[in-house]
N, CA, C and O atoms as a GROMACS GRO file, in nm:
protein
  404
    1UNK      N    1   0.571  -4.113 -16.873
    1UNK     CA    2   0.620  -4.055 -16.997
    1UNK      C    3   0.742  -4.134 -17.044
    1UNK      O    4   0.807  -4.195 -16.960
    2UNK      N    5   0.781  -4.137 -17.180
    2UNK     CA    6   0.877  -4.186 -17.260
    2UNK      C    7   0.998  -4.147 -17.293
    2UNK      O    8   0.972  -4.060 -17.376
    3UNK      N    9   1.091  -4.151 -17.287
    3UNK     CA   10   1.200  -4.101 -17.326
    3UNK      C   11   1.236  -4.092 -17.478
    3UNK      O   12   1.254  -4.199 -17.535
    4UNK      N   13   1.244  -4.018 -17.524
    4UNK     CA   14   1.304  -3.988 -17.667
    4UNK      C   15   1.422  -4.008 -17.742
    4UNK      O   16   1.477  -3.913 -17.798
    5UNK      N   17   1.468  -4.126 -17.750
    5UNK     CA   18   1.564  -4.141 -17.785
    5UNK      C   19   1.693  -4.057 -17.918
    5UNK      O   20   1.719  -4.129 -18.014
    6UNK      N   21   1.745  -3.949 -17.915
    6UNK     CA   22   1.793  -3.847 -17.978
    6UNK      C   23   1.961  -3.878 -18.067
    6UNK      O   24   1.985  -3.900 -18.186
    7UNK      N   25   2.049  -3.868 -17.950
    7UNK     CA   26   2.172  -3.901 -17.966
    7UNK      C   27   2.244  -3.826 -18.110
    7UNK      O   28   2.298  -3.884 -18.204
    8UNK      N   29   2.225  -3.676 -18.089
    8UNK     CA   30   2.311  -3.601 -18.143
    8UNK      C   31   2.369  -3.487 -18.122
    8UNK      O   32   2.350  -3.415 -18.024
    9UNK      N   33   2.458  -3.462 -18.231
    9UNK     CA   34   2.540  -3.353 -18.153
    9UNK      C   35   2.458  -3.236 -18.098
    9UNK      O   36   2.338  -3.223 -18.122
   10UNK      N   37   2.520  -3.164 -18.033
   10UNK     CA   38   2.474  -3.033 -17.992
   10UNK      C   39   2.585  -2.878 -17.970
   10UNK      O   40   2.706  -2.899 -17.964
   11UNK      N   41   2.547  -2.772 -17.962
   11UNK     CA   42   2.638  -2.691 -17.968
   11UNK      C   43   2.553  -2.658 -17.809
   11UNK      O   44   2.437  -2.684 -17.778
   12UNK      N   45   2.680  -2.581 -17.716
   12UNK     CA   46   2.651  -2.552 -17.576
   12UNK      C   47   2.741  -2.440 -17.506
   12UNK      O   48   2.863  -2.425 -17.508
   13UNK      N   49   2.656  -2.379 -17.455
   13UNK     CA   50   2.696  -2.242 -17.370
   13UNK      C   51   2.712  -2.256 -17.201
   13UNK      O   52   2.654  -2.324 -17.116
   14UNK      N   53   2.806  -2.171 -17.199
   14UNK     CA   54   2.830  -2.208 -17.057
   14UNK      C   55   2.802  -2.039 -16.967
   14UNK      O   56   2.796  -1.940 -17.040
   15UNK      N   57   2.793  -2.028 -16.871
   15UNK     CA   58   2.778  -1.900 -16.801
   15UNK      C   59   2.915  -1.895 -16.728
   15UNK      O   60   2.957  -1.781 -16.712
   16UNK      N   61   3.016  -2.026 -16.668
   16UNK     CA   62   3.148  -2.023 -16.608
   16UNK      C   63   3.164  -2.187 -16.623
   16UNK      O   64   3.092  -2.285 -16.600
   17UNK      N   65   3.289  -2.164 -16.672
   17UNK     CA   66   3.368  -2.344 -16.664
   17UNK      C   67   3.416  -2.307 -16.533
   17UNK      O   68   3.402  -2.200 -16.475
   18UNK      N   69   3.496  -2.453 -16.480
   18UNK     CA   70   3.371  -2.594 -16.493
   18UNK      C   71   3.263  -2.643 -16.490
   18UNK      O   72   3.264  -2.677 -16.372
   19UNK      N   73   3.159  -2.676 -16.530
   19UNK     CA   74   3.069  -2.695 -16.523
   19UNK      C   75   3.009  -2.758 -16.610
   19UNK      O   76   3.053  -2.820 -16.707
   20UNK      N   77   2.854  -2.732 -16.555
   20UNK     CA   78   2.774  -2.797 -16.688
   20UNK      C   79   2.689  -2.674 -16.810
   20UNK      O   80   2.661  -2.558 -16.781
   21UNK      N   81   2.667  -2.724 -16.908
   21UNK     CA   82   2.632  -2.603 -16.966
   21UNK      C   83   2.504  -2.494 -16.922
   21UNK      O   84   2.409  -2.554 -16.871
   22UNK      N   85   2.493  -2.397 -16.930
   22UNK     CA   86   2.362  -2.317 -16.943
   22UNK      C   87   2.249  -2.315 -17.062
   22UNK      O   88   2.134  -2.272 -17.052
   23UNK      N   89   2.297  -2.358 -17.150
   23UNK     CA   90   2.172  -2.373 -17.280
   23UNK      C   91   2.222  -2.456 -17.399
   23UNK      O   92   2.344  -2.471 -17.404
   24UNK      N   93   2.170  -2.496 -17.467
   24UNK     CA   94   2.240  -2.589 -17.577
   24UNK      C   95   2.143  -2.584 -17.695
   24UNK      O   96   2.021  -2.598 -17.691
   25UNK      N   97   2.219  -2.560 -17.798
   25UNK     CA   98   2.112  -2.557 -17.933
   25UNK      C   99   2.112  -2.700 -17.995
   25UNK      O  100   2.201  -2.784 -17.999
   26UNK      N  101   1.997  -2.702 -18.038
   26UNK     CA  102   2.008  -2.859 -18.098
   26UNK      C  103   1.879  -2.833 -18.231
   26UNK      O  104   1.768  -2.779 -18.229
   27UNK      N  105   1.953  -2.895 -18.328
   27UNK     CA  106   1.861  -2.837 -18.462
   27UNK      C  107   1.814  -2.719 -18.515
   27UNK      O  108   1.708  -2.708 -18.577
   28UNK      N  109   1.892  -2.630 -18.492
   28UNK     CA  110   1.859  -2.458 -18.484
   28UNK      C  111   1.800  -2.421 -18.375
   28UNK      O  112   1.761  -2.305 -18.362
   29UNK      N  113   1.787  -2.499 -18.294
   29UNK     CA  114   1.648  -2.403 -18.144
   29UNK      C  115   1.743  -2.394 -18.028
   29UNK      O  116   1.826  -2.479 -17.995
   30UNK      N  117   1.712  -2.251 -17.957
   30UNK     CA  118   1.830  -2.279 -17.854
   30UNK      C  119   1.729  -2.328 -17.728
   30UNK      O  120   1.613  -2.288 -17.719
   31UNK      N  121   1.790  -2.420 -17.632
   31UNK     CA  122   1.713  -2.454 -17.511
   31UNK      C  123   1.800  -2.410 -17.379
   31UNK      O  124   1.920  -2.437 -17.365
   32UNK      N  125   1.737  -2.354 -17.307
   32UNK     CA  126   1.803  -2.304 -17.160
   32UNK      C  127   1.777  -2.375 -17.074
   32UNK      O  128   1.659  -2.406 -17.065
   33UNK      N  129   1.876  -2.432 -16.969
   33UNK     CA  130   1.915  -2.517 -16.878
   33UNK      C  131   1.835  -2.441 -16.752
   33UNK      O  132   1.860  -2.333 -16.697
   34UNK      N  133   1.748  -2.520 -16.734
   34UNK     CA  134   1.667  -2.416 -16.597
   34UNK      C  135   1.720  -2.484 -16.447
   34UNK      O  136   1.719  -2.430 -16.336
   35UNK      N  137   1.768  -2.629 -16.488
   35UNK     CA  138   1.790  -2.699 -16.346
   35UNK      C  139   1.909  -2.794 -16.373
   35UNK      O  140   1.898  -2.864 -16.474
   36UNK      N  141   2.010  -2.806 -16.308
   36UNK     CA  142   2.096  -2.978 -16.318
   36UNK      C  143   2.041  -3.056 -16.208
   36UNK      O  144   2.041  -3.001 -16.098
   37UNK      N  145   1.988  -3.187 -16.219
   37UNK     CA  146   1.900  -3.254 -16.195
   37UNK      C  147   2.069  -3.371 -16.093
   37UNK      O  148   2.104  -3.384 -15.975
   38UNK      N  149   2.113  -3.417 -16.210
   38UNK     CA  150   2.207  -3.434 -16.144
   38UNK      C  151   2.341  -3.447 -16.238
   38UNK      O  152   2.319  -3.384 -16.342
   39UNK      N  153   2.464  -3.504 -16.240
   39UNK     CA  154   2.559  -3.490 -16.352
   39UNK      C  155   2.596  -3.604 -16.259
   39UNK      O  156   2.560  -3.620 -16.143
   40UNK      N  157   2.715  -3.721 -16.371
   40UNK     CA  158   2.823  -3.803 -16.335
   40UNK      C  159   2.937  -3.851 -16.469
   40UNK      O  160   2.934  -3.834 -16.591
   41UNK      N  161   3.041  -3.924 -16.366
   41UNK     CA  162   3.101  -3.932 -16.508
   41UNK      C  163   3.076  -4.125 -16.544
   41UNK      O  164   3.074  -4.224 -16.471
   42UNK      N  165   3.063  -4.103 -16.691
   42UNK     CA  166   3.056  -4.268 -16.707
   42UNK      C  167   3.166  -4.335 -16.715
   42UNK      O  168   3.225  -4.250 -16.782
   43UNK      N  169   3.253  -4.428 -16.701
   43UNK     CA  170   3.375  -4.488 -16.749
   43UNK      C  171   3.335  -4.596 -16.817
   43UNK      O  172   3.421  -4.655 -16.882
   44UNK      N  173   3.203  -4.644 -16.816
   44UNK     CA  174   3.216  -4.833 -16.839
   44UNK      C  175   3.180  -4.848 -17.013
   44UNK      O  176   3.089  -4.928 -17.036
   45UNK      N  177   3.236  -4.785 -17.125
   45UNK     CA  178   3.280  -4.801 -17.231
   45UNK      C  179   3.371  -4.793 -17.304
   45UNK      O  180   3.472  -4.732 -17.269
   46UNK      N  181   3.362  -4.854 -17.428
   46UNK     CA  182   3.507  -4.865 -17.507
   46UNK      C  183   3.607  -4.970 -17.486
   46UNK      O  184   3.606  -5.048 -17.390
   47UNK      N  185   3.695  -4.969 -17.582
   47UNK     CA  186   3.815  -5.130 -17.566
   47UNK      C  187   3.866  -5.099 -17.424
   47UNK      O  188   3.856  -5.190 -17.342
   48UNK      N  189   3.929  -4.958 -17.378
   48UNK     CA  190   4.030  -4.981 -17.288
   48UNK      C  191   3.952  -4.963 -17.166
   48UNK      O  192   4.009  -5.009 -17.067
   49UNK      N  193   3.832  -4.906 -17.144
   49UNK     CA  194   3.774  -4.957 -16.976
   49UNK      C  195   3.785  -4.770 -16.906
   49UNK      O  196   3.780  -4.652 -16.942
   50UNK      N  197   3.803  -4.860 -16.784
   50UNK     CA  198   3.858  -4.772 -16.675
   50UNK      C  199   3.998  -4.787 -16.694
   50UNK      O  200   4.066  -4.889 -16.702
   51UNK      N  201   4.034  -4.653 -16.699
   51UNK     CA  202   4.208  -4.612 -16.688
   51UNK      C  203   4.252  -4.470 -16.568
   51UNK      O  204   4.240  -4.349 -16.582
   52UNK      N  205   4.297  -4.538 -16.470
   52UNK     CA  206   4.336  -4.456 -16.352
   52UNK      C  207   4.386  -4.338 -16.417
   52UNK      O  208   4.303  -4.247 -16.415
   53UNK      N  209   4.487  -4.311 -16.471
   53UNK     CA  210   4.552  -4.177 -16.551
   53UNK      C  211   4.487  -4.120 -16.663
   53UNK      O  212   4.462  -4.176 -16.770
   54UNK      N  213   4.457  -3.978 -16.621
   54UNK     CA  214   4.366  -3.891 -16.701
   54UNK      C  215   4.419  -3.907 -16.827
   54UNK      O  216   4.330  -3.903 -16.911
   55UNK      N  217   4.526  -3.923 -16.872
   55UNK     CA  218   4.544  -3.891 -17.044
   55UNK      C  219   4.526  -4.044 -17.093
   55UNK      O  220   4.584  -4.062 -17.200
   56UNK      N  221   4.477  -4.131 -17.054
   56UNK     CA  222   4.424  -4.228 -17.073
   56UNK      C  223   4.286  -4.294 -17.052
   56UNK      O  224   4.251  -4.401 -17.101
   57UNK      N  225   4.214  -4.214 -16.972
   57UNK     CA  226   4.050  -4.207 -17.013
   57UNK      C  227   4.000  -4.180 -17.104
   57UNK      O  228   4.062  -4.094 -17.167
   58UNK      N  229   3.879  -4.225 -17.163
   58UNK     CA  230   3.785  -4.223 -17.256
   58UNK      C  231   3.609  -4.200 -17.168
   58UNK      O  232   3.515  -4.278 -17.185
   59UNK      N  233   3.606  -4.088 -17.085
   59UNK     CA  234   3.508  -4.135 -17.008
   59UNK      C  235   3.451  -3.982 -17.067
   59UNK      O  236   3.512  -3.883 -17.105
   60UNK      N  237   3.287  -4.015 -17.056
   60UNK     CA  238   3.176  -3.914 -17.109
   60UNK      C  239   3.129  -3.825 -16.947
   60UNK      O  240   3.112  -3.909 -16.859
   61UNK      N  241   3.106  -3.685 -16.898
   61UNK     CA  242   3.074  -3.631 -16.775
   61UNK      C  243   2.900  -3.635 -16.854
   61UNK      O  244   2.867  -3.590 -16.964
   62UNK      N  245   2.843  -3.682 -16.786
   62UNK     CA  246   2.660  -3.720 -16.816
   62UNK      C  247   2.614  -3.592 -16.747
   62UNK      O  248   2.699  -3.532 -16.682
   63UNK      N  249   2.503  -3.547 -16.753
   63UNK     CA  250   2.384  -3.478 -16.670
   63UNK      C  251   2.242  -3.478 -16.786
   63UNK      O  252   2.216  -3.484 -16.906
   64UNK      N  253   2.173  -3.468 -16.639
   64UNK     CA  254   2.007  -3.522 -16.666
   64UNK      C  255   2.011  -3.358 -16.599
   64UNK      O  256   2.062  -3.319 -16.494
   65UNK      N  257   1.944  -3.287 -16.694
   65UNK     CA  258   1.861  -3.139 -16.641
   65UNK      C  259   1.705  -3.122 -16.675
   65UNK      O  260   1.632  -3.210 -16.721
   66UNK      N  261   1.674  -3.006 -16.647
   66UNK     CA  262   1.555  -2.983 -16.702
   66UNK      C  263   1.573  -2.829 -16.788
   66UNK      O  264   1.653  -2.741 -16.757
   67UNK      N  265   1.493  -2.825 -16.882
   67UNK     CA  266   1.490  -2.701 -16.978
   67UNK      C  267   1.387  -2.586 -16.890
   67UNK      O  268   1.324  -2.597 -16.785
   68UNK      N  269   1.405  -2.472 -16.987
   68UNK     CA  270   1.291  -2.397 -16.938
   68UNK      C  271   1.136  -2.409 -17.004
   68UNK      O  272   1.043  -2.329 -16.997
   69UNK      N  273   1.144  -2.537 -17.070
   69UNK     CA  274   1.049  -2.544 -17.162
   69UNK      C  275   0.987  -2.668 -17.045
   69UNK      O  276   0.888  -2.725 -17.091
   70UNK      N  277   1.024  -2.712 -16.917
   70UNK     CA  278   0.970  -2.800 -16.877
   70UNK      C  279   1.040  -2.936 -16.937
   70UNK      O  280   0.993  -3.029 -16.873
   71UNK      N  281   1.110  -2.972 -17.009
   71UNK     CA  282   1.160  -3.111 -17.047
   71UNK      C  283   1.230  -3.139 -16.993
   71UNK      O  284   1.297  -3.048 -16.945
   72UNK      N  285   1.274  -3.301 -16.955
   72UNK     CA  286   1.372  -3.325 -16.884
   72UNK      C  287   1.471  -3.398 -17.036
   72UNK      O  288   1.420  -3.434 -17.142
   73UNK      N  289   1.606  -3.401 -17.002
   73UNK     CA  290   1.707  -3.410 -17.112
   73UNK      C  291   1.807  -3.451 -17.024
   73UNK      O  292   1.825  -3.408 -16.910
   74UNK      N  293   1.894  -3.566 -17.103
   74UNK     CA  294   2.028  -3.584 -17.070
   74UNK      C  295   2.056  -3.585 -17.211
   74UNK      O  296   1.982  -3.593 -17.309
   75UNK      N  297   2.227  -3.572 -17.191
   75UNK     CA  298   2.334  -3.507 -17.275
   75UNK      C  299   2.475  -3.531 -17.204
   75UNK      O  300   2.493  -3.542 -17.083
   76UNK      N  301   2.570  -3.536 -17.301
   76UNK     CA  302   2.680  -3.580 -17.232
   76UNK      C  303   2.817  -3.519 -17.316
   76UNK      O  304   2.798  -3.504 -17.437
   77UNK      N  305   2.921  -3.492 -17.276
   77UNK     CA  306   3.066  -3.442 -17.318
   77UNK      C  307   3.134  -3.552 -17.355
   77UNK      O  308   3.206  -3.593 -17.264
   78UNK      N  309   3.141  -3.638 -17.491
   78UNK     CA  310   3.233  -3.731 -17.524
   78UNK      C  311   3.398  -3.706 -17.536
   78UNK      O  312   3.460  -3.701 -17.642
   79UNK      N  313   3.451  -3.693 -17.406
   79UNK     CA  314   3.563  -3.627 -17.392
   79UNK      C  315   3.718  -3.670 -17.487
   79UNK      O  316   3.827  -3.615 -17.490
   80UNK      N  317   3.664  -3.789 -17.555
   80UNK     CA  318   3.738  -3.834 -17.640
   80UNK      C  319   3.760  -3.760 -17.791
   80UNK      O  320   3.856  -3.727 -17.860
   81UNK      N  321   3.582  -3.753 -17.801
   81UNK     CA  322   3.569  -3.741 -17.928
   81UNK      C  323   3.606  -3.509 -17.895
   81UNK      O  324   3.689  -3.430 -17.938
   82UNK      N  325   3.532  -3.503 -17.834
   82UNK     CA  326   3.531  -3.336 -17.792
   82UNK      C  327   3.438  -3.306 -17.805
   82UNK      O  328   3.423  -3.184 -17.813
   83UNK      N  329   3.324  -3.389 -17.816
   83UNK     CA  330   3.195  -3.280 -17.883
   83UNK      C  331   3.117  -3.337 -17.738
   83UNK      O  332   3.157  -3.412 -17.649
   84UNK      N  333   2.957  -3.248 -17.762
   84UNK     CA  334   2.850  -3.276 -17.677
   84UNK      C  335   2.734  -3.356 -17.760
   84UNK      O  336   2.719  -3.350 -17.882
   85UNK      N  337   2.659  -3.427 -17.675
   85UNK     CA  338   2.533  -3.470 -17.750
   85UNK      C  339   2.429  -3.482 -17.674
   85UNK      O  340   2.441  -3.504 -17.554
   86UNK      N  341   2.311  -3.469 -17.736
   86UNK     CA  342   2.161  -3.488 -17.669
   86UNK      C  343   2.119  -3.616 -17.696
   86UNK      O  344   2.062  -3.667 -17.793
   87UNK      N  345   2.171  -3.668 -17.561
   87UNK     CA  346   2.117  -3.807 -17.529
   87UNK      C  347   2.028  -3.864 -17.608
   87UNK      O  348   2.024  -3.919 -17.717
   88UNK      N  349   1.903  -3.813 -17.460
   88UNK     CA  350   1.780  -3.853 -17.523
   88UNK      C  351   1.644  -3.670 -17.393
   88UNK      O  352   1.696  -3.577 -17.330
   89UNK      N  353   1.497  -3.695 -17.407
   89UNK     CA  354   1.456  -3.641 -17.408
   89UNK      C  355   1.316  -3.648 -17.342
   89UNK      O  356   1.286  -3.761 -17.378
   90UNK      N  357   1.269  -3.628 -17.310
   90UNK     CA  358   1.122  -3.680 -17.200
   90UNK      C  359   1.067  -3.521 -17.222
   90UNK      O  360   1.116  -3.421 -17.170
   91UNK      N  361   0.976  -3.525 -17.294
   91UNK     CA  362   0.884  -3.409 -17.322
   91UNK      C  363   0.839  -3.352 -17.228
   91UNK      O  364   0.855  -3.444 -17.148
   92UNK      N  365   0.782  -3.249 -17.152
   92UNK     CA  366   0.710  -3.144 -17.083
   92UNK      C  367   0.563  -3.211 -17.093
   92UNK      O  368   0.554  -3.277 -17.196
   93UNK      N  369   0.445  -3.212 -17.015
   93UNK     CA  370   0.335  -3.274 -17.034
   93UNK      C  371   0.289  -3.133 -17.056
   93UNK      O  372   0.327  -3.024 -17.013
   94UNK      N  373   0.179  -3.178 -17.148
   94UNK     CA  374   0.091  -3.040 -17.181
   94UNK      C  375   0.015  -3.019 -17.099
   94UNK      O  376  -0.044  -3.116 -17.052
   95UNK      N  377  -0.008  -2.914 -17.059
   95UNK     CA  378  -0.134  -2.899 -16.912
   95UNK      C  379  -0.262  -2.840 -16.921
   95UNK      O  380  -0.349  -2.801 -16.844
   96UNK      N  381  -0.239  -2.850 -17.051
   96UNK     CA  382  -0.428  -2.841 -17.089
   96UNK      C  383  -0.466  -2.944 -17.126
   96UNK      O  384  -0.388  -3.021 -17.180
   97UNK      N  385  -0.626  -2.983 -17.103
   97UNK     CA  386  -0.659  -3.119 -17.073
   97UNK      C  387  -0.672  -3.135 -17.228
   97UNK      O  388  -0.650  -3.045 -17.309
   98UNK      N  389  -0.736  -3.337 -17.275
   98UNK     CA  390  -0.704  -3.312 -17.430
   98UNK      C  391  -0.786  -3.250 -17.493
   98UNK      O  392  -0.750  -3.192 -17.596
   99UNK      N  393  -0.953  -3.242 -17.441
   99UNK     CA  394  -1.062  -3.161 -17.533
   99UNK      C  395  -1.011  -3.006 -17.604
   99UNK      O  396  -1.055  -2.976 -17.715
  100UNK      N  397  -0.909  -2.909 -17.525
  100UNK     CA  398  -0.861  -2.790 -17.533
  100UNK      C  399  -0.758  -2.817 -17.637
  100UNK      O  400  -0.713  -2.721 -17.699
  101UNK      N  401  -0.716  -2.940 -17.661
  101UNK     CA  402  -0.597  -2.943 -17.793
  101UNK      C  403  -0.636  -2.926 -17.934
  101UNK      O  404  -0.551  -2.928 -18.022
   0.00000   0.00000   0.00000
């Protein structure tokens, strides 16, 4: 399967900070976080890099989950900017064979 290339904002719910979110709406639809697959943080963008002192990072916390819809999704916290975004997206396979579509 393919990945979906997306890369926009998103609005996101949490059940307890810190963490990662519990559901995130994206285009009016809300989607629920059924699994964190895994999370990290990125540093290796932007002019200034890696910067040892927190008020001088520009680094995004990543996670790859899965929905309850079966999709797998990454999304990330641009901690600079403040917002969240939907990466990108790898569809759910349909599990009826194709004659049934």
């Amino acid at each position: 399967m393919d990945w979906d290339f997306i890369h926009e904002d998103i609005d996101v719910e949490f059940v307890k900070k810190p963490g990662p979110p519990a559901s995130f709406t994206w285009r009016g639809e809300k989607h629920t976080i059924a699994e964190v697959l895994r999370g990290w943080s990125d540093h290796g963008f932007g002019a200034l890099g890696y910067r040892p002192r927190w008020w001088q990072r520009r680094h995004r916390n990543c996670y790859r989950a899965k929905t309850s819809a079966g999709d797998l999704v990454e999304f990330y916290l641009d901690r600079a900017a403040g917002k969240w975004i939907l990466y990108r997206r790898q569809r759910a396979r349909d599990p009826r064979p194709a004659s049934d579509q």
